[in-house]
C-alpha positions in Angstrom: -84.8 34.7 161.7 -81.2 33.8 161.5 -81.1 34.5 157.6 -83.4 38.0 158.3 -80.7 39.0 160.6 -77.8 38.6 158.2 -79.8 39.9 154.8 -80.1 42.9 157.0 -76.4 43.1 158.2 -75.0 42.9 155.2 -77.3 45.6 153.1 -76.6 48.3 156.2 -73.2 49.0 154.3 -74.7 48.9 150.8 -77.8 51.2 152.3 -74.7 53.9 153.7 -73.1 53.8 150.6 -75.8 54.8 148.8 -76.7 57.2 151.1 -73.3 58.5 150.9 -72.9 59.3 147.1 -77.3 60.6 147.1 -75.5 63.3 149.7 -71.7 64.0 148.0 -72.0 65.6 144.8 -68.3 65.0 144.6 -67.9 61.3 145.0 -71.1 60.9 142.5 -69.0 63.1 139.9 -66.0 61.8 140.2 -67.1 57.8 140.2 -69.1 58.4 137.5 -66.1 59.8 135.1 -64.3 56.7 136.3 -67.0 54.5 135.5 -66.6 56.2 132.6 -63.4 56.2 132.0 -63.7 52.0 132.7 -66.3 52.2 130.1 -64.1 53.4 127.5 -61.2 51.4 128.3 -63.8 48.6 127.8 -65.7 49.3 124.7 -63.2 51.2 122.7 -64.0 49.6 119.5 -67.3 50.4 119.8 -66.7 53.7 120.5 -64.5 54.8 117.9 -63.6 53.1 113.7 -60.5 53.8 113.9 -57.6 51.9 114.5 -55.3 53.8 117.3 -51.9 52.9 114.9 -53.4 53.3 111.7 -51.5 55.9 109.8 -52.5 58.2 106.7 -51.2 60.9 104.7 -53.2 63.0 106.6 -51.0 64.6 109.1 -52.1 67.0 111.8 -55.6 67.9 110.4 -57.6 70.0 112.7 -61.1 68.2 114.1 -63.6 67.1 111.4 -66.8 65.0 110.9 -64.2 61.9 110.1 -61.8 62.8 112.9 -63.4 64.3 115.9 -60.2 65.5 117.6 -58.1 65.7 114.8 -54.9 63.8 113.8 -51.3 63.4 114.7 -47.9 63.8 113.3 -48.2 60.6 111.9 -52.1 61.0 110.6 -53.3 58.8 113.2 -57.3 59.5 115.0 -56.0 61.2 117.7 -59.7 60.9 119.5 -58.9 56.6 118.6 -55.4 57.0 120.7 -57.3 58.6 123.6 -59.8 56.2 123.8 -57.5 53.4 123.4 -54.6 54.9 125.9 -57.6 55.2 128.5 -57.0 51.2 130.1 -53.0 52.0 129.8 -53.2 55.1 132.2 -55.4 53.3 134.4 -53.7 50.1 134.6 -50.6 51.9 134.9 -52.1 53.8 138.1 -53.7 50.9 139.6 -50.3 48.4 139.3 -48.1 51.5 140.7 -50.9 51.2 143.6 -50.9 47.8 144.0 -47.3 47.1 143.9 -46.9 50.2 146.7 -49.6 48.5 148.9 -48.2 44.7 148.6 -44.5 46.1 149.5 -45.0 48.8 152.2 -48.5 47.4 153.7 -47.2 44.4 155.2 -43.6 45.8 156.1 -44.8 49.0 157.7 -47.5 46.9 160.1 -45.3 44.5 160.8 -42.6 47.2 162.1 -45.3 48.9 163.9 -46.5 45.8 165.6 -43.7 44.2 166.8 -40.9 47.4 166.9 -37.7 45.9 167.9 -34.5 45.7 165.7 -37.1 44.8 163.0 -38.9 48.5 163.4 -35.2 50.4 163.4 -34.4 48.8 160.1 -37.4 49.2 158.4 -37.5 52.6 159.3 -33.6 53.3 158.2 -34.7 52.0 155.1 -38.2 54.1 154.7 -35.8 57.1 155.4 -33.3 56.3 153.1 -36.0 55.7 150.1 -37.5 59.1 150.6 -34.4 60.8 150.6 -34.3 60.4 147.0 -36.6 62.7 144.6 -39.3 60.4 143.7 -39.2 60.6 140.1 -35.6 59.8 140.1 -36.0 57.0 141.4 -38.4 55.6 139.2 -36.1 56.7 136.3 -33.6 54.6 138.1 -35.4 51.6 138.9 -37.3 51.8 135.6 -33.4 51.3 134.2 -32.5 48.6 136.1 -35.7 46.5 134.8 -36.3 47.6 131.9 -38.1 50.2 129.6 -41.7 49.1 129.2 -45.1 50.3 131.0 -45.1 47.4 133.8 -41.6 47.7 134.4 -42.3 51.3 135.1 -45.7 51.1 137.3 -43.4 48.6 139.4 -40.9 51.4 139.8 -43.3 53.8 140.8 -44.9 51.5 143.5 -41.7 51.0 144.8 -41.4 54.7 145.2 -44.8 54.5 146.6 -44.3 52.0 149.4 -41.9 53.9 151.9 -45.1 56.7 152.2 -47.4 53.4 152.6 -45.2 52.1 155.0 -44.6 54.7 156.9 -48.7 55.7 157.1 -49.5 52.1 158.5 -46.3 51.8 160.8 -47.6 55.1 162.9 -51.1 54.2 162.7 -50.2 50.3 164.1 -48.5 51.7 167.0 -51.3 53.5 168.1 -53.9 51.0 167.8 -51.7 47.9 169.6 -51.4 49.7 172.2 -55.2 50.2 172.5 -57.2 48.2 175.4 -58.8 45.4 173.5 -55.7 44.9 171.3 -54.4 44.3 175.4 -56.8 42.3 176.0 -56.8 39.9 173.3 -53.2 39.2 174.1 -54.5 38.2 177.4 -56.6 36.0 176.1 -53.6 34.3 174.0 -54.6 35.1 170.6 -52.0 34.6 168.1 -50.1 37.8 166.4 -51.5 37.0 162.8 -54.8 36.9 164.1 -54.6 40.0 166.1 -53.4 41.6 163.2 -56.0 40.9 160.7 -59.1 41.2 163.4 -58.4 44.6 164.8 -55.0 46.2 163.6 -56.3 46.1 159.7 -59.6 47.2 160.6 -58.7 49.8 162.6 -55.5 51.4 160.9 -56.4 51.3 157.4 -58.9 54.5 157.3 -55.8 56.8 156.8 -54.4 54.1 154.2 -57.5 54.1 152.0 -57.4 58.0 151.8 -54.0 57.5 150.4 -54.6 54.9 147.8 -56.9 57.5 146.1 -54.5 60.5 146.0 -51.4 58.1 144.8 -53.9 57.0 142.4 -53.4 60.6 140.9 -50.1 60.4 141.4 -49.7 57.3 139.6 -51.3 58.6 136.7 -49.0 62.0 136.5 -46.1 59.4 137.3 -47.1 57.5 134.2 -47.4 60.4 131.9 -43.8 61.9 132.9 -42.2 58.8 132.6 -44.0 58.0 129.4 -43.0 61.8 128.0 -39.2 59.8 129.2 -40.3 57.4 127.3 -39.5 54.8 129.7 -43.2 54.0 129.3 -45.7 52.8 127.0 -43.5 52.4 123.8 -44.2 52.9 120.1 -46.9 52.6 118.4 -48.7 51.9 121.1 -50.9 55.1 122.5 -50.6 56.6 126.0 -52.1 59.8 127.4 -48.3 60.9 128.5 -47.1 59.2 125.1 -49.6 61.7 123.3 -48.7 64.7 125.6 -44.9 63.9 124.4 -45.4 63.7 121.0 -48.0 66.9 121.0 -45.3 68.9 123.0 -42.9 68.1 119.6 -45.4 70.0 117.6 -46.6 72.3 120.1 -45.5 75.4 117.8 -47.1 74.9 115.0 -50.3 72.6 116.5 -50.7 73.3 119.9 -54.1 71.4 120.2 -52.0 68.2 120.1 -51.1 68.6 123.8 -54.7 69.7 125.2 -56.7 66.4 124.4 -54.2 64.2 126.7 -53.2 67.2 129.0 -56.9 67.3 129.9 -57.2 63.9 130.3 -54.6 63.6 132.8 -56.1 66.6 134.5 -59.7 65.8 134.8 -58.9 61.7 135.9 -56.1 63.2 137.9 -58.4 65.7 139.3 -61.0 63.0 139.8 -59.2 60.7 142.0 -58.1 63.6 144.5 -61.5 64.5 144.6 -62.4 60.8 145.4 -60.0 60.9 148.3 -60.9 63.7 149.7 -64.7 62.5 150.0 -63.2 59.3 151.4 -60.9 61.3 154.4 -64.1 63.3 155.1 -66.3 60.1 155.4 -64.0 58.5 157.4 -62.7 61.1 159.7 -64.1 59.8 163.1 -64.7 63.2 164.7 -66.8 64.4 161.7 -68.7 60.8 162.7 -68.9 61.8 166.1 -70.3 65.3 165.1 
């Protein structure tokens, strides 16, 4: 009975979710061109014969049976650099993600939590970080590490984690302040644990939302500071690589810049969509309706 109990605990969630994407259109679409784009990212030799750095004489031919979108300046299978900058953008947005989370997750609960001397300096320095454009201050963090694509995810995650921070620190303060949080300090549970069994749970809805649109904003990140080219270096393909190289040419072979242009666009355009599904599933008056 014991085993019934939990087998049908723990397909409830799995059963919601799949109710969930038979009902939004939206979060179908746009998981399945992320699947997708996963897809790609994992079976690119399968997908296309050519080699992403391989370069002929063949420079800037329009689309043919041999070359489905074409070549670059360089005569390389432009449709082969797409495919093969797909796991770049989406590592790139992911780490940016990650590195935000791991920074301003902890930092901004923590502030929220215990407020203090602790909360007043996080907070000076949240301020202070978004007082600078965001994009230069990737350029200058991305300097201070190093040109490369990691080095440059990490400097947009750092950008990213004063937002994150700043999310998680409003919504701790009104959820320790919350009855049971109260009552659980009664009870003498320990801070850690009161953290992780009803602040997380109960403060990360907004957070989750935001993970999907910085996703986005990751991937646009990527793409300017690859068109920098503080990113993904030579010969190596990027979709913001490929957008910089096309806008070079954009005169005399304006196609160059729609393949990766679209790209960002449509994944962009994906994980916004993504989030907003997610704030509308999660929004606890729209649950209440």
């Amino acid at each position: 009975m014991t085993e019934m109990t939990q087998s049908s605990a723990s397909s409830r969630p799995l059963g919601s979710a799949l109710r969930w994407l038979g009902q939004d259109f939206r979060v179908t679409l746009c998981l399945g061109y992320l699947l997708l784009l996963v897809a790609f990212s994992l079976l690119a030799p399968l997908i296309t014969p050519h080699s992403p750095i391989e370069q002929t004489m063949d420079f800037l031919a329009p689309p043919d049976a041999a070359h489905w979108l074409g070549t670059d300046d360089l005569g390389r299978d432009v449709f082969a650099r797409l495919v093969y900058g797909t796991p770049m953008s989406l590592y790139a947005s992911c780490l940016a993600v990650a590195v935000g989370l791991s920074i301003g997750l902890p930092l901004g609960m923590l502030a929220g939590y215990l407020g203090g001397w602790f909360d007043s300096v996080v907070s000076r320095m949240i301020d202070t970080l978004l007082s600078f454009p965001g994009i230069v201050l990737a350029v200058a963090v991305t300097g201070a590490l190093g040109i490369g694509l990691t080095n440059a995810m990490i400097a947009v995650g750092i950008v990213f984690a004063p937002n994150i921070a700043r999310l998680i620190r409003i919504q701790t303060i009104v959820v320790k302040n919350e009855l049971y949080v109260d009552a659980s300090r009664s009870f003498g549970m320990s801070v850690p644990r009161i953290i992780l069994r009803h602040i997380v749970p109960n403060a990360i809805q907004p957070v989750i939302v935001q993970v999907t649109l910085m996703l986005a904003g990751a991937l646009l990140a990527e793409a300017s500071l690859s068109f920098l080219g503080l990113g993904v270096q030579p010969p190596w393909p990027s979709w913001g690589q490929m957008l910089a190289r096309g806008y070079t040419y954009m005169e005399i072979a304006p196609e160059q810049m729609y393949v990766p242009g679209i790209a960002i666009l449509l994944t962009a355009l994906a994980y916004n969509g993504l989030g907003e599904s997610l704030r509308s599933r999660l929004d606890p008056t729209r649950r209440a309706r």
